[in-house]
Each structure stands twice: as C-alpha cells, then as structure tokens.
C-alpha positions as CSV (number, residue, x, y, z in Angstrom):
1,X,93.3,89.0,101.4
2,X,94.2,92.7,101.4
3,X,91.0,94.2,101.6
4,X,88.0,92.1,103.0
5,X,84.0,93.0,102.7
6,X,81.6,91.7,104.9
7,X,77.9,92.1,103.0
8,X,75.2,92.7,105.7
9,X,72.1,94.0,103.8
10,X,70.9,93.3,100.0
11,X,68.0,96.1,98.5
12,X,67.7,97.4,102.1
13,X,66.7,94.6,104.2
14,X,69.3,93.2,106.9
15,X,70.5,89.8,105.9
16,X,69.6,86.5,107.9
17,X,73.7,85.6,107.9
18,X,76.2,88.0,107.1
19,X,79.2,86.9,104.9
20,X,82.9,88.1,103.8
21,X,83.7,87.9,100.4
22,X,86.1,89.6,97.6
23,X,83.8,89.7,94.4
24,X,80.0,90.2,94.9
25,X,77.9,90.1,91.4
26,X,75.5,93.0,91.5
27,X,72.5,92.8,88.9
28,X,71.1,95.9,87.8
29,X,69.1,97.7,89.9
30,X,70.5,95.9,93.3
31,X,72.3,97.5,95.9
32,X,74.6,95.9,98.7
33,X,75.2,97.2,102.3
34,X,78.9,96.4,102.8
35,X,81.8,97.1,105.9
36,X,85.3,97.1,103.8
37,X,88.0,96.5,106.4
38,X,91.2,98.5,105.6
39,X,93.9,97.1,107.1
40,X,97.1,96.8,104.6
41,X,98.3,99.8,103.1
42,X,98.4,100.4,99.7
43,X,95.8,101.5,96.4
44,X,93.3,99.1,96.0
45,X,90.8,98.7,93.2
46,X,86.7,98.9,93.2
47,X,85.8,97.8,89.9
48,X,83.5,95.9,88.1
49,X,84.9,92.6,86.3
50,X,82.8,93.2,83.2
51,X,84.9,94.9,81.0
52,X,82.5,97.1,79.0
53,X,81.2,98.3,82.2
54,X,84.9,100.2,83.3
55,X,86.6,100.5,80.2
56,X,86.3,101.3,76.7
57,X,88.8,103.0,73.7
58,X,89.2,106.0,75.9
59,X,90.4,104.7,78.5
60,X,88.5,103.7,82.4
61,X,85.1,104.7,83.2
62,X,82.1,104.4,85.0
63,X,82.0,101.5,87.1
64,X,85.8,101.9,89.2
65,X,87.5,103.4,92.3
66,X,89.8,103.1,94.6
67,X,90.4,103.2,98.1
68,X,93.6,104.5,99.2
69,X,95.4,103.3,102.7
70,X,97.8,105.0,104.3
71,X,99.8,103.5,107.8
C-alpha cells in the first residue's frame, strides 16, 4: 500500500482500538479522525467511490483531492 490511514476517532470520541485501512465508508453526517502516512512519492487520490458523489457530465467534483508527495 502506497498511502496507509490509521482511523483513531469516529464523531469525536477516541476509538477503543485503532485500525489501518485503505477505504473507510462515511455515512452522512459522520466524521473520521485519521493519521495518513506519506511515505512513497507520487499523486495520490482522496475520493469518494460513489460516483455521483465526484463526478458528473462536467467533469470531477465535490467529494475528491489529492495529496501530493514529493522525496
């Protein structure tokens, strides 16, 4: 894995057992505390997997980034 995130907190509160994963489902109205550990250089995508959420007829949107890592 390129890019690894370790989820520590859901809606605020600290989680009992932290855990690394590359795809985290986030319902509406949920947030995530996350670490993202950049270690391999390159442009690497945030994005949701739901296509009508990042992209429609003109093109990307909303729910996408990306993190860039230089050496």
């Amino acid at each position: 894995m390129s890019l690894e995130q370790e989820v520590w907190a859901k809606d605020g509160w600290w989680l009992p057992q932290p855990y690394k994963c590359d795809t985290l489902n986030i319902a509406p109205g949920e947030r995530y505390g996350v670490i993202v550990n950049c270690h391999t250089p390159g442009a690497w995508a945030f994005h949701c997997h739901i296509l009508t959420h990042a992209e429609s007829a003109n093109g990307i949107f909303g729910m996408v980034t990306a993190v860039v890592v230089s050496e």
